[in-house]
SEVO-249231 format. One record per residue: x, y, z of N, C-alpha, C, O in turn; residue in one letter. Coordinates in pm, whole numbers. Example, Ala and Ser with C-alpha at 12.3 -4.5 7.8 and 13.67 -1.06 7.14 Angstrom:
2
((1319,-569,780),(1230,-450,780),(1320,-330,780),(1424,-332,846),'A')
((1285,-225,708),(1367,-106,714),(1290,3,787),(1341,114,804),'S')
// end
This chain:
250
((-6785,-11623,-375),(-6833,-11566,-500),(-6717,-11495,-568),(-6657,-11422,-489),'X')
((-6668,-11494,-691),(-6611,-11447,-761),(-6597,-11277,-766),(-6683,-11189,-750),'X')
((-6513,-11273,-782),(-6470,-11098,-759),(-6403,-11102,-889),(-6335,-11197,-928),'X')
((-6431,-10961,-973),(-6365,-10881,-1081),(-6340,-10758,-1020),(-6399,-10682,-943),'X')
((-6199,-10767,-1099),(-6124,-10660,-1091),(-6102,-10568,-1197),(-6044,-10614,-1295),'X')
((-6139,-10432,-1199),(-6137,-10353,-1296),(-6089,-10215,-1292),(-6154,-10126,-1237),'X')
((-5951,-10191,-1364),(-5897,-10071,-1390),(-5952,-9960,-1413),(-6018,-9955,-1517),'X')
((-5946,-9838,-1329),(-6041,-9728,-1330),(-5940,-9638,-1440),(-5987,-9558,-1521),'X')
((-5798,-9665,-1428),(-5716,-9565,-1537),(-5715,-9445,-1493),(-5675,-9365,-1577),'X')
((-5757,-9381,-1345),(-5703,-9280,-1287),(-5534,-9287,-1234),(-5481,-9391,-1271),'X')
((-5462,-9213,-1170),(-5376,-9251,-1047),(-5428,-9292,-938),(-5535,-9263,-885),'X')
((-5335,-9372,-903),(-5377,-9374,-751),(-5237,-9317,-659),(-5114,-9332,-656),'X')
((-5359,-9236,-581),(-5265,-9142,-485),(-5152,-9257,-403),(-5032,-9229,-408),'X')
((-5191,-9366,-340),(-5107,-9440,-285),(-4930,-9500,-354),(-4825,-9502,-290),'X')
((-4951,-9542,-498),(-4853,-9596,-592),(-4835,-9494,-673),(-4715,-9481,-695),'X')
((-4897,-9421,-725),(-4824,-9356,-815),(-4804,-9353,-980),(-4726,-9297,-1057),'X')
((-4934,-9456,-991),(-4915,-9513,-1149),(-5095,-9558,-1187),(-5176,-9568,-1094),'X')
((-5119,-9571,-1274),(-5253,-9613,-1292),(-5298,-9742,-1279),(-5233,-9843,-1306),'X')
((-5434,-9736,-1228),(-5456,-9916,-1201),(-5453,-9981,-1072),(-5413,-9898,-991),'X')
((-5469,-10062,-1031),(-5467,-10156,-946),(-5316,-10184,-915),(-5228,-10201,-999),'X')
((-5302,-10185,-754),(-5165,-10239,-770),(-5108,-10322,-830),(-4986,-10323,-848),'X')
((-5213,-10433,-882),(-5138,-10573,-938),(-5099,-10511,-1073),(-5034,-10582,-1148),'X')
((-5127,-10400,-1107),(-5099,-10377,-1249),(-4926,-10322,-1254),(-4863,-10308,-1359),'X')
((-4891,-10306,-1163),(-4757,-10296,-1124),(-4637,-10354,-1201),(-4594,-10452,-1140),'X')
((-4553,-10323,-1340),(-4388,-10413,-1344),(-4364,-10383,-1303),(-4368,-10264,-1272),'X')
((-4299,-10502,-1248),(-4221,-10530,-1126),(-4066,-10550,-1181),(-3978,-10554,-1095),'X')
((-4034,-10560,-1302),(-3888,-10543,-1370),(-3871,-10367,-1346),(-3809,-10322,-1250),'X')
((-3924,-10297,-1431),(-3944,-10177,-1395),(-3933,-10088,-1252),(-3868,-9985,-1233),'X')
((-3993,-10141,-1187),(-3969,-10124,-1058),(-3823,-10121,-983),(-3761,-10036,-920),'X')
((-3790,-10318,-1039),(-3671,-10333,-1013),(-3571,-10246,-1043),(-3479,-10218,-965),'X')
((-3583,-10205,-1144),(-3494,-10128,-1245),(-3470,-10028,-1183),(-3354,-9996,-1156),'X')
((-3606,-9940,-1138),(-3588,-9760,-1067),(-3504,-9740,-957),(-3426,-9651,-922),'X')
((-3563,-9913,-887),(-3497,-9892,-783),(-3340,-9918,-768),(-3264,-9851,-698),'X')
((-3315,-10001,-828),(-3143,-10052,-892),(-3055,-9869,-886),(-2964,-9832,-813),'X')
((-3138,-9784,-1003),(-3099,-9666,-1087),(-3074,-9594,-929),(-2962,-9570,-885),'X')
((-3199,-9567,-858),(-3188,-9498,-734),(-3096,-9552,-637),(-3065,-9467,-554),'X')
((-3049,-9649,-621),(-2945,-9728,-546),(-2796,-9634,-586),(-2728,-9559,-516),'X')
((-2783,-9678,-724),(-2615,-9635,-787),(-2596,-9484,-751),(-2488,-9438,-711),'X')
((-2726,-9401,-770),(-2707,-9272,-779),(-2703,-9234,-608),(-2615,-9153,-581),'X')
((-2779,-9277,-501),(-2709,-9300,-361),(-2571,-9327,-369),(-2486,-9238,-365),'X')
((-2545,-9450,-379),(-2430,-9455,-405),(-2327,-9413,-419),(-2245,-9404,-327),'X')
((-2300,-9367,-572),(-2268,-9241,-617),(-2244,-9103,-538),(-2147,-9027,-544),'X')
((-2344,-9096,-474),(-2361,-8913,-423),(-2276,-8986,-296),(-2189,-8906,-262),'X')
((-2268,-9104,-216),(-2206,-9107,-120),(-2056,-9049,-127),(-1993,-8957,-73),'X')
((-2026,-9177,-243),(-1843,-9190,-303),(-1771,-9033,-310),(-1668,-8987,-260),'X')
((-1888,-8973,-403),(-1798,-8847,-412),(-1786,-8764,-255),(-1682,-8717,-211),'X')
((-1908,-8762,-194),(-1928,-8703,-71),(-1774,-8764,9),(-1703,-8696,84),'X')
((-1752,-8890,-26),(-1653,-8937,55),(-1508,-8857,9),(-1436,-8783,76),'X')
((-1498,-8895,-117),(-1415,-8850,-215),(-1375,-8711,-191),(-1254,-8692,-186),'X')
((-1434,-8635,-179),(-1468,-8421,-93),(-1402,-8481,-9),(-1280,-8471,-17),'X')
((-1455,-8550,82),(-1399,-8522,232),(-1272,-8563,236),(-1201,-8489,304),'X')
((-1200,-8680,172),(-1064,-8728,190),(-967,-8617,131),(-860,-8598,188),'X')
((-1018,-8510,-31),(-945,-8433,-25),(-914,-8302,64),(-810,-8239,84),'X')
((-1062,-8284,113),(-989,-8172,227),(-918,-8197,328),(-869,-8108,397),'X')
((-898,-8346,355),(-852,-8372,461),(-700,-8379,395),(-599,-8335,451),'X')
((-702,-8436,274),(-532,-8430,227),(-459,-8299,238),(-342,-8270,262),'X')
((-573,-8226,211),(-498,-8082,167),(-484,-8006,319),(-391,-7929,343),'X')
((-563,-8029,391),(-539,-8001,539),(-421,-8018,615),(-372,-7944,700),'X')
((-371,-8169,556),(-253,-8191,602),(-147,-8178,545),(-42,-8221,591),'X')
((-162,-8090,387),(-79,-8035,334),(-3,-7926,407),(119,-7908,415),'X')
((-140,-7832,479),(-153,-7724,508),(-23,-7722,660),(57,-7638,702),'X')
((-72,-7891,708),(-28,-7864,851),(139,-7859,830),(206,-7826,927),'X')
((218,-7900,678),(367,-7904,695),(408,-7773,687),(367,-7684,612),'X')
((523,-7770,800),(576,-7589,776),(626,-7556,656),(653,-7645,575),'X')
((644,-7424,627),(643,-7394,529),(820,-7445,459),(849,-7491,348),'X')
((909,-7410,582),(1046,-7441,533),(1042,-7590,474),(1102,-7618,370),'X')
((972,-7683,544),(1004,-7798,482),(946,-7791,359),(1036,-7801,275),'X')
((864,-7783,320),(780,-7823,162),(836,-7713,67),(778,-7688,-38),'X')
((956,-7644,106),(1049,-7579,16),(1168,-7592,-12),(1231,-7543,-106),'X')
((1214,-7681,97),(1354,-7785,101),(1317,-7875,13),(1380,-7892,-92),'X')
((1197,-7950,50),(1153,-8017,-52),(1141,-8068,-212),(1140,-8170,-281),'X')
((1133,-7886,-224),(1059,-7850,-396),(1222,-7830,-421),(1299,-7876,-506),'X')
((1236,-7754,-325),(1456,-7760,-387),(1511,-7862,-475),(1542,-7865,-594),'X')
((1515,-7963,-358),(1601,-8070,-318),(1508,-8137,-494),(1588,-8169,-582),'X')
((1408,-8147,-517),(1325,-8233,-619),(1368,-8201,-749),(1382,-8276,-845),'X')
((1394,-8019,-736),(1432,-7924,-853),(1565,-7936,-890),(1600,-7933,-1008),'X')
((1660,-7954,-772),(1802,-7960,-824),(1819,-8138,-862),(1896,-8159,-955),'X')
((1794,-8188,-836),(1805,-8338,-865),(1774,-8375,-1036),(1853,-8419,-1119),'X')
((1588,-8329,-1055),(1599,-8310,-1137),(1676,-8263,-1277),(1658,-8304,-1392),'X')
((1745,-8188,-1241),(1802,-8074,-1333),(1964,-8129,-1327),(2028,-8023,-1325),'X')
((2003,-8173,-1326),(2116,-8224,-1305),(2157,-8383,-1377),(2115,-8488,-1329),'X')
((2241,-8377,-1491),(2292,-8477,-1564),(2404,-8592,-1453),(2505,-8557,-1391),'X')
((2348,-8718,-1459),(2452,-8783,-1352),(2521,-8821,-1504),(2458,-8839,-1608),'X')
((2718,-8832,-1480),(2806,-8845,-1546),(2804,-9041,-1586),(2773,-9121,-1497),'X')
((2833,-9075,-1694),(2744,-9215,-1780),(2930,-9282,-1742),(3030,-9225,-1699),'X')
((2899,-9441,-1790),(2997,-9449,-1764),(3128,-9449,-1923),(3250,-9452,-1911),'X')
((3060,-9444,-2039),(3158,-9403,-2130),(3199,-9277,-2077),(3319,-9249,-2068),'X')
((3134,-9219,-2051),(3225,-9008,-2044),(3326,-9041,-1981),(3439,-9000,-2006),'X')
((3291,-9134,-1873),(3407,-9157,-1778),(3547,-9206,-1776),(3643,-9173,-1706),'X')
((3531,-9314,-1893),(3628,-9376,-1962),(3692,-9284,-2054),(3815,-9279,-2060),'X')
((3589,-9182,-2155),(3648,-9086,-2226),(3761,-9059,-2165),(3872,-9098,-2201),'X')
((3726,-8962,-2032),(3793,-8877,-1978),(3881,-8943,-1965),(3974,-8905,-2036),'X')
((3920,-9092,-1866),(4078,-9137,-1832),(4166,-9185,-1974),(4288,-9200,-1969),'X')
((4062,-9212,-2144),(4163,-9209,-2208),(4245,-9072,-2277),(4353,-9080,-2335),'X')
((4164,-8943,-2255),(4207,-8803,-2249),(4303,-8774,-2150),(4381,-8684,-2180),'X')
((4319,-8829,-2033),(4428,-8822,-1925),(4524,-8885,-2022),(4610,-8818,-2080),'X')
((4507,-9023,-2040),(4654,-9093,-2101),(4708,-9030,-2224),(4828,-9016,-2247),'X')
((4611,-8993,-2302),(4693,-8953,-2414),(4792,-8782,-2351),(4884,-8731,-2416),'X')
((4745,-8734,-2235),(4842,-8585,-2215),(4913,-8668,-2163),(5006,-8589,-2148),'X')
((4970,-8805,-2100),(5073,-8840,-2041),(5201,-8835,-2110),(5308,-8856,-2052),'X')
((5186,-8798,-2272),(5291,-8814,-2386),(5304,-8704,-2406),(5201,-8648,-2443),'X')
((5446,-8607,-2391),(5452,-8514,-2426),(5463,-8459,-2579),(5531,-8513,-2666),'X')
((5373,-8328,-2599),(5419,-8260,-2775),(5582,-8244,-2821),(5633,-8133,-2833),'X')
((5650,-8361,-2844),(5820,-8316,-2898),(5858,-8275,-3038),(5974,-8262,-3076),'X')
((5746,-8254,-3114),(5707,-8215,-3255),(5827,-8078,-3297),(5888,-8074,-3404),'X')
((5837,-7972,-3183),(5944,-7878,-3156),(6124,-7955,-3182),(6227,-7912,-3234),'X')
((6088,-8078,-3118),(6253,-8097,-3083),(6292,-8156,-3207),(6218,-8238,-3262),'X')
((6414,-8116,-3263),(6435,-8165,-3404),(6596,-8226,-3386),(6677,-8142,-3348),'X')
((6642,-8348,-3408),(6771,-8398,-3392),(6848,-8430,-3529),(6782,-8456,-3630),'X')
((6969,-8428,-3533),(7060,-8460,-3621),(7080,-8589,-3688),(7153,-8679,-3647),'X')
((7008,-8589,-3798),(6997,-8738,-3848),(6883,-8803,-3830),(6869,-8921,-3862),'X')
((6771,-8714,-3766),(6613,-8764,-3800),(6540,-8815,-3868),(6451,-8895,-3842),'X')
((6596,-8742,-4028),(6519,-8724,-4136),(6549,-8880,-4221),(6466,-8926,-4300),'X')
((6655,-8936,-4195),(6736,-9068,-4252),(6729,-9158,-4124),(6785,-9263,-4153),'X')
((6690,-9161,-4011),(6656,-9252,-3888),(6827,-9286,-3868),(6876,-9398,-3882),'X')
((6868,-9217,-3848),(7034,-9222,-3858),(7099,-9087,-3749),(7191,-9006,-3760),'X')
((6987,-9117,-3634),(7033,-9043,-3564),(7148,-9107,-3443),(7110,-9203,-3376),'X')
((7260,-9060,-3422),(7378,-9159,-3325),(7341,-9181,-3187),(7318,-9074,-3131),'X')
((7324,-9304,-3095),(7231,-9351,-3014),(7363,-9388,-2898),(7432,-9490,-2898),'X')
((7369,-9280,-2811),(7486,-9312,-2710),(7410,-9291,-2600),(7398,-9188,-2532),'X')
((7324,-9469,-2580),(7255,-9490,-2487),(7297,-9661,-2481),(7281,-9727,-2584),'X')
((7328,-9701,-2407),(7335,-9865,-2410),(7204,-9946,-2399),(7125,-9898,-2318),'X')
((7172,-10035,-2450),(7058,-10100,-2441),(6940,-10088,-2285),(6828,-10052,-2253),'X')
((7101,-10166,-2215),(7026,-10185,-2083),(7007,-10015,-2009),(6970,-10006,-1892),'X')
((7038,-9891,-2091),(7013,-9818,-2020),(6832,-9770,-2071),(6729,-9756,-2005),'X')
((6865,-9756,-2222),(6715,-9770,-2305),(6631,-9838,-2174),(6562,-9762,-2107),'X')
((6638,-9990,-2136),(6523,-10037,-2045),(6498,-9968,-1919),(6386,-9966,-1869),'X')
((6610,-9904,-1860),(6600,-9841,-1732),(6484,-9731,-1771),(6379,-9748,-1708),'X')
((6484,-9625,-1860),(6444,-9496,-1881),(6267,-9553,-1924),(6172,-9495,-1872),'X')
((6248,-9666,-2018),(6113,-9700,-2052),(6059,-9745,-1921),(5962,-9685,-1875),'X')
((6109,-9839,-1859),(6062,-9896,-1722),(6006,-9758,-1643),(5886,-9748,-1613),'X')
((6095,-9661,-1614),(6047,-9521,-1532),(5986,-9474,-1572),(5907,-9420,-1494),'X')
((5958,-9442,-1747),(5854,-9384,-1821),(5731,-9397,-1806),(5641,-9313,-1796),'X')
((5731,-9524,-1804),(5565,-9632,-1757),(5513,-9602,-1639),(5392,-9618,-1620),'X')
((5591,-9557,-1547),(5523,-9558,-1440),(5494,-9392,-1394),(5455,-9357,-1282),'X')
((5517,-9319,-1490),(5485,-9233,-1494),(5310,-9217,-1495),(5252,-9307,-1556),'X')
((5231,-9118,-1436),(5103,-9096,-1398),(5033,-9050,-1568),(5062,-8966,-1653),'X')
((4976,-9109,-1561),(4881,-9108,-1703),(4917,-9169,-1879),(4850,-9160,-1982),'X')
((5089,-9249,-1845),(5115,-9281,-1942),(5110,-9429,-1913),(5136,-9487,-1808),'X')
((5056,-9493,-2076),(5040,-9645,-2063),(5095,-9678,-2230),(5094,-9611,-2333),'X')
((5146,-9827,-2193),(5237,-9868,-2298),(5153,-9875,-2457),(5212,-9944,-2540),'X')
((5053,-9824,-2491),(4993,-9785,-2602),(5058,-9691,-2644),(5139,-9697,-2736),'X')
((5032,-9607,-2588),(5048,-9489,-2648),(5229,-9451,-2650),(5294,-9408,-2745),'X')
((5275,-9482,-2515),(5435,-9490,-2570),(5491,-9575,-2705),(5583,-9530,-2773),'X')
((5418,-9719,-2741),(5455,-9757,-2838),(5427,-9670,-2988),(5518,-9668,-3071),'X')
((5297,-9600,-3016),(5255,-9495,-3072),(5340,-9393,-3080),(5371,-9352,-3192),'X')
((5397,-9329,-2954),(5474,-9197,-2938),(5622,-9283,-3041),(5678,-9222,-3132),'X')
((5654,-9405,-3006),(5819,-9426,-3027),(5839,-9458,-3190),(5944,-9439,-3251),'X')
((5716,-9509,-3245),(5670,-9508,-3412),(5721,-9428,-3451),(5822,-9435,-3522),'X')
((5640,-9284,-3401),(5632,-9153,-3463),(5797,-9124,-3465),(5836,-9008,-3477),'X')
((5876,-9218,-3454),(6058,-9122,-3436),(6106,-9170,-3592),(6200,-9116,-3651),'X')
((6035,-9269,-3642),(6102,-9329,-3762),(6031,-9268,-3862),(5910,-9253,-3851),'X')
((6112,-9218,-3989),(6072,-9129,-4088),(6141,-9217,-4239),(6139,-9175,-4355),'X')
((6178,-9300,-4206),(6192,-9407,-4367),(6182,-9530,-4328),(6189,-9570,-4212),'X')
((6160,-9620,-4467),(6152,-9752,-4453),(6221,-9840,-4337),(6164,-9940,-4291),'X')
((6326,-9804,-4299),(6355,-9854,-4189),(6280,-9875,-4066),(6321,-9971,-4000),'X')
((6203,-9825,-4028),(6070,-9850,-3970),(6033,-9950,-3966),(6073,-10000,-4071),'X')
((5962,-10045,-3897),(5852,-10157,-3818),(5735,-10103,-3922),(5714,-9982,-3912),'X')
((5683,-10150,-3987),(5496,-10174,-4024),(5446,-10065,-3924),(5415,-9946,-3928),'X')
((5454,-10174,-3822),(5401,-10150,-3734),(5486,-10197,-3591),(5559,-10295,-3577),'X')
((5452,-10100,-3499),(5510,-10161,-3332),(5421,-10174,-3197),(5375,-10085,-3125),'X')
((5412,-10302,-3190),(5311,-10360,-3101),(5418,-10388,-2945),(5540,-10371,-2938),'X')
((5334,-10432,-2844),(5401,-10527,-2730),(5471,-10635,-2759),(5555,-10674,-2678),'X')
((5457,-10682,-2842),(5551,-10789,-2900),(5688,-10725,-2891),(5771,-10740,-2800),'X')
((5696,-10664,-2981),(5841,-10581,-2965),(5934,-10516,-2865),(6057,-10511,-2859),'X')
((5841,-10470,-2791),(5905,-10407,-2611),(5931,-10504,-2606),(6044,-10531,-2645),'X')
((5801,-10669,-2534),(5842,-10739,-2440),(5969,-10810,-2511),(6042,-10854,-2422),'X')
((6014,-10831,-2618),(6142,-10913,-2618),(6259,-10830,-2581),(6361,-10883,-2538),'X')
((6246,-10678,-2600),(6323,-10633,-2566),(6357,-10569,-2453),(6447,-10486,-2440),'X')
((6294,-10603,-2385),(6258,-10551,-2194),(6340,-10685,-2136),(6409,-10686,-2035),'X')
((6314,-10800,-2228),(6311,-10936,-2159),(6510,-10974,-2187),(6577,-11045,-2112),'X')
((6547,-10925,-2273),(6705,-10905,-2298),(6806,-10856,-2170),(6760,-10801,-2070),'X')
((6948,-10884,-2188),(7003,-10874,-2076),(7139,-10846,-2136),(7193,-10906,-2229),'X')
((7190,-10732,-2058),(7362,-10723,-2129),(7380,-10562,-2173),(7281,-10494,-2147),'X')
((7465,-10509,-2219),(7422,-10367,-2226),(7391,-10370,-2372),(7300,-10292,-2400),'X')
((7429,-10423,-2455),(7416,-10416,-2614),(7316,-10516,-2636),(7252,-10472,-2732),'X')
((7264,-10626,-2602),(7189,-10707,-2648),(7021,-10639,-2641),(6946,-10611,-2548),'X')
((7009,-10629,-2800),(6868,-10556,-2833),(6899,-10462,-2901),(6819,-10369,-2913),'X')
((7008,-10458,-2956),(7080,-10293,-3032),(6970,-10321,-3167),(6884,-10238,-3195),'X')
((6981,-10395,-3212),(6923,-10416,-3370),(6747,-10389,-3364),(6692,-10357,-3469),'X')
((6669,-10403,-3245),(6533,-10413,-3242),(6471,-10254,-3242),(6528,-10156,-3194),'X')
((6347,-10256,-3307),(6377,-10158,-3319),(6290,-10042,-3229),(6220,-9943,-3252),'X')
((6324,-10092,-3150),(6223,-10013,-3004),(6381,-9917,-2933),(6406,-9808,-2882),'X')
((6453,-10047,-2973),(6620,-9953,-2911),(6608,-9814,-2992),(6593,-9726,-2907),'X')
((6610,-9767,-3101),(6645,-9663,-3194),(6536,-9617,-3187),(6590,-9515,-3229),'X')
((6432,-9589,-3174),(6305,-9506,-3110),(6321,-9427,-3035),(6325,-9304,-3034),'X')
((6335,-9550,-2930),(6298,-9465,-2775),(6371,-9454,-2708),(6350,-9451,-2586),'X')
((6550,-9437,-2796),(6612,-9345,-2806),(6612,-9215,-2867),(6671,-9114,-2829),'X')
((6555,-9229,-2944),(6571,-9080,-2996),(6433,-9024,-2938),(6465,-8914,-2892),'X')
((6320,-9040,-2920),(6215,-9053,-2785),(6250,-8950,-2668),(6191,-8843,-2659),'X')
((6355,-8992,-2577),(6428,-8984,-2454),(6497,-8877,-2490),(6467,-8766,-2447),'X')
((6565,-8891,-2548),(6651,-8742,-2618),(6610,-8595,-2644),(6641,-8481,-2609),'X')
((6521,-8660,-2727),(6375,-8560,-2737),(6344,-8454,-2630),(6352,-8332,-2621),'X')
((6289,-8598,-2519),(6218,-8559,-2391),(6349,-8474,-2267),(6314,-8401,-2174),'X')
((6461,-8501,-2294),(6550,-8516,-2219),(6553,-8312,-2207),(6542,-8235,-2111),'X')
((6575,-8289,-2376),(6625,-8145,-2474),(6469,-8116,-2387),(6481,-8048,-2285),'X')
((6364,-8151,-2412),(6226,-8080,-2370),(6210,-8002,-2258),(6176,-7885,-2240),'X')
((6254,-8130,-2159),(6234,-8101,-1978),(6365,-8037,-1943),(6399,-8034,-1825),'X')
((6448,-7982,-2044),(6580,-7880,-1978),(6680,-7933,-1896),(6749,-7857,-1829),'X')
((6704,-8109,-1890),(6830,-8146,-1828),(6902,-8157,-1875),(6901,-8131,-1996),'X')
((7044,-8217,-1793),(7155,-8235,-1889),(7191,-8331,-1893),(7129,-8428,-1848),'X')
((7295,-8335,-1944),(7324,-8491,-2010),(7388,-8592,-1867),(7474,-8559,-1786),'X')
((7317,-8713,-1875),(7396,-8775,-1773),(7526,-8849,-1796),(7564,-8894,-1904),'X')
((7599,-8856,-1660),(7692,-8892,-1692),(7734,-9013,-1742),(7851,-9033,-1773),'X')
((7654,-9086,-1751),(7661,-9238,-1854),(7626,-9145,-1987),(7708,-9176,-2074),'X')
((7583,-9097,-2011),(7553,-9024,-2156),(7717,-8986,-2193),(7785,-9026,-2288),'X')
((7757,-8889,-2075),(7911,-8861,-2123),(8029,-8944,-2144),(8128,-8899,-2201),'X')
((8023,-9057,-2101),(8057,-9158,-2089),(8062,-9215,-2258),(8158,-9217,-2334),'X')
((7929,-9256,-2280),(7895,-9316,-2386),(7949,-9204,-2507),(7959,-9267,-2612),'X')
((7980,-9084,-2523),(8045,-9067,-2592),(8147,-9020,-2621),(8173,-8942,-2713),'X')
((8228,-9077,-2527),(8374,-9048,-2499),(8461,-9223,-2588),(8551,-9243,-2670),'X')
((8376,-9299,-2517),(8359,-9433,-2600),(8333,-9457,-2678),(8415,-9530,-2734),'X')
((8220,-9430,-2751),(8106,-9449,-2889),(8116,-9329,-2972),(8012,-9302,-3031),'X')
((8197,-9265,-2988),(8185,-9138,-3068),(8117,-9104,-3149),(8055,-8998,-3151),'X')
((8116,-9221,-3266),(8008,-9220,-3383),(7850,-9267,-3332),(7756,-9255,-3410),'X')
((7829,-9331,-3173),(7715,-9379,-3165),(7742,-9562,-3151),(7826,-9634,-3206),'X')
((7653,-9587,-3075),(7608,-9736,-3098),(7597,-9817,-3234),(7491,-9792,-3291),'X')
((7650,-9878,-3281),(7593,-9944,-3397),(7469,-10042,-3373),(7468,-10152,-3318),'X')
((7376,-9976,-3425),(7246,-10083,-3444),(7168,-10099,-3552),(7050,-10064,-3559),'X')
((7267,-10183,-3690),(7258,-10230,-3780),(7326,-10365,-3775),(7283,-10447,-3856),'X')
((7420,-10401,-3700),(7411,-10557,-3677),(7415,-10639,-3538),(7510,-10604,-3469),'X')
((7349,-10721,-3490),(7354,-10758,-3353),(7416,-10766,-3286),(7436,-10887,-3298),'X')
((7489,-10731,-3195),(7575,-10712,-3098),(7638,-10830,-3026),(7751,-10839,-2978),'X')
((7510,-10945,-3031),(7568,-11056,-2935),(7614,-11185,-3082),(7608,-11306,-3062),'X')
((7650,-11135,-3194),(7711,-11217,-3297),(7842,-11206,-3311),(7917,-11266,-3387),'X')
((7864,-11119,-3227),(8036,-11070,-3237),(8103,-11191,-3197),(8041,-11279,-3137),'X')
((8267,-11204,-3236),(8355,-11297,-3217),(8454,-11226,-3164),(8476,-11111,-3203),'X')
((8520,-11280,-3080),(8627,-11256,-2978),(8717,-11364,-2968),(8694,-11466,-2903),'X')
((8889,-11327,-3074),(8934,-11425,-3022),(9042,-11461,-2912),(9118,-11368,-2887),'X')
((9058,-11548,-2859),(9087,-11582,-2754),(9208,-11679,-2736),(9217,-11755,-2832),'X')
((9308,-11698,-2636),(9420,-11771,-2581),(9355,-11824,-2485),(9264,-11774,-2420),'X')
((9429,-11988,-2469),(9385,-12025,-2312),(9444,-11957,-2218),(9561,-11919,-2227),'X')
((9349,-11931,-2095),(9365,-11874,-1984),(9279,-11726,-2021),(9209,-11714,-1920),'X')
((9257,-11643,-2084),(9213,-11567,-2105),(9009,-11545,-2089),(8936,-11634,-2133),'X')
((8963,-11445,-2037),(8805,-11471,-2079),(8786,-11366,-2099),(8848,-11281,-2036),'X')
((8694,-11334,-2193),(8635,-11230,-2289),(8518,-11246,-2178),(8472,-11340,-2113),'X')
((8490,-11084,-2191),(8403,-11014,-2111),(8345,-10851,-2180),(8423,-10782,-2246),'X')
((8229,-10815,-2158),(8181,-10695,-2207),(8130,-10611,-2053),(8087,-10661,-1949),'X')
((8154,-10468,-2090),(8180,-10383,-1963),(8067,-10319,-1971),(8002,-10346,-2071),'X')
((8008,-10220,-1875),(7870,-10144,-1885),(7812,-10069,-1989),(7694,-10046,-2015),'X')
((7910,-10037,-2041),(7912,-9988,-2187),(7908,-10057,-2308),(7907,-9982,-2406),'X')
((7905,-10180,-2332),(7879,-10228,-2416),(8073,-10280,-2475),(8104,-10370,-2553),'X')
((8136,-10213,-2425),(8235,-10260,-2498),(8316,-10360,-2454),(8318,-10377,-2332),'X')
((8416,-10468,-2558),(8474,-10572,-2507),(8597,-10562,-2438),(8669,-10464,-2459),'X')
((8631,-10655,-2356),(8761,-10672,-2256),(8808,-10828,-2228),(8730,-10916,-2193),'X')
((8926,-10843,-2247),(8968,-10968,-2232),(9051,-10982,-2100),(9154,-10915,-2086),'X')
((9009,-11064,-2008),(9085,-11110,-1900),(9184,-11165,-1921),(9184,-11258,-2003),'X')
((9284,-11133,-1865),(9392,-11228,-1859),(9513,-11208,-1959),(9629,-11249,-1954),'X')
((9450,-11135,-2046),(9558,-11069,-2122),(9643,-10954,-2086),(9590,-10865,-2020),'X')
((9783,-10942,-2125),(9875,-10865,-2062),(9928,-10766,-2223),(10014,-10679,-2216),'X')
// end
């Protein structure tokens, strides 16, 4: 026999909602219970979450005290501290080279002002003194070519004086050959300079050279264009000094 079912619309103490159980959503349901899940959930994570930090901080607790202040040091000075880049670095070694050139701005010579100062240095001695110059600690052939510019005060002067100019004249041989270039008449008067600066005296090839050269080297025409004439049996020869000698002649 057929059975009806009919909603009284009280609660019922058992469910919790009005009606017959079948009157039950069951999305709803789903839903509360979903909501009550996350919020378990939830209350676990953080519960977990508490516990891992006391336990961090516990074992904060357990490091001695000296270490976790070596620590904060060692973190603080590191911090705070500029590491040196590598332009500064370069700065600095081209600030070394340029003090490798001494200030001769003081030393003033006879015949400066007209580049007509008298040069009783022989070529090949000029190369000896640049060669030692160079290897001097903080000086490099820039800036000596720069320093040996600065000696010429009229047109007589180079434009300009590059490596070009040393190396042909480094690369010369003889005591006069290179008189005319004009790195000879520089860095001579350069050396002279430096010579009067650093308080020595004159060497004895210096005394030499002007016991011989009185007026100076001539270096206004090339030295190795000269003509020498000659008898058979005889040979023309030039001495450390630049000056000529004929063998064989009586």
């Amino acid at each position: 026999m057929p059975v009806s079912i009919v909603g009284t619309g009280k609660p019922c103490p058992h469910h919790g909602f009005s009606g017959h159980p079948l009157d039950r959503d069951p999305l709803t349901e789903k839903s509360g219970n979903a909501r009550k899940t996350r919020t378990d959930s939830q209350g676990a994570h953080e519960s977990s979450t508490s516990a891992g930090s006391k336990r961090t901080n516990s074992e904060v607790n357990d490091i001695p005290e000296k270490k976790r202040r070596t620590s904060a040091d060692s973190s603080t000075s590191t911090s705070g501290v500029d590491k040196p880049t590598k332009a500064s670095s370069t700065k600095t070694q081209n600030d070394k080279s340029q003090d490798g050139i001494p200030d001769l701005s003081d030393i003033h010579l006879d015949g400066e002002e007209t580049d007509s100062v008298p040069i009783y240095d022989t070529c090949s001695e000029i190369r000896k003194k640049i060669g030692a110059f160079l290897r001097r600690k903080d000086v490099n052939q820039i800036n000596m070519l720069k320093a040996f510019k600065e000696q010429y005060h009229t047109s007589r002067g180079p434009a300009r004086m590059d490596s070009r100019y040393l190396r042909r004249f480094r690369t010369m041989k003889h005591a006069d050959h290179g008189n005319t270039n004009s790195v000879y008449y520089a860095a001579y008067v350069f050396f002279e300079k430096l010579r009067i600066k650093e308080g020595k005296d004159k060497s004895a090839h210096r005394l030499d050279m002007e016991a011989i050269w009185p007026n100076g080297v001539d270096a206004t025409k090339p030295a190795s264009n000269a003509r020498i004439t000659c008898i058979e049996g005889e040979r023309p020869f030039k001495d450390q000094y630049g000056q000529w000698h004929i063998e064989g002649r009586f």
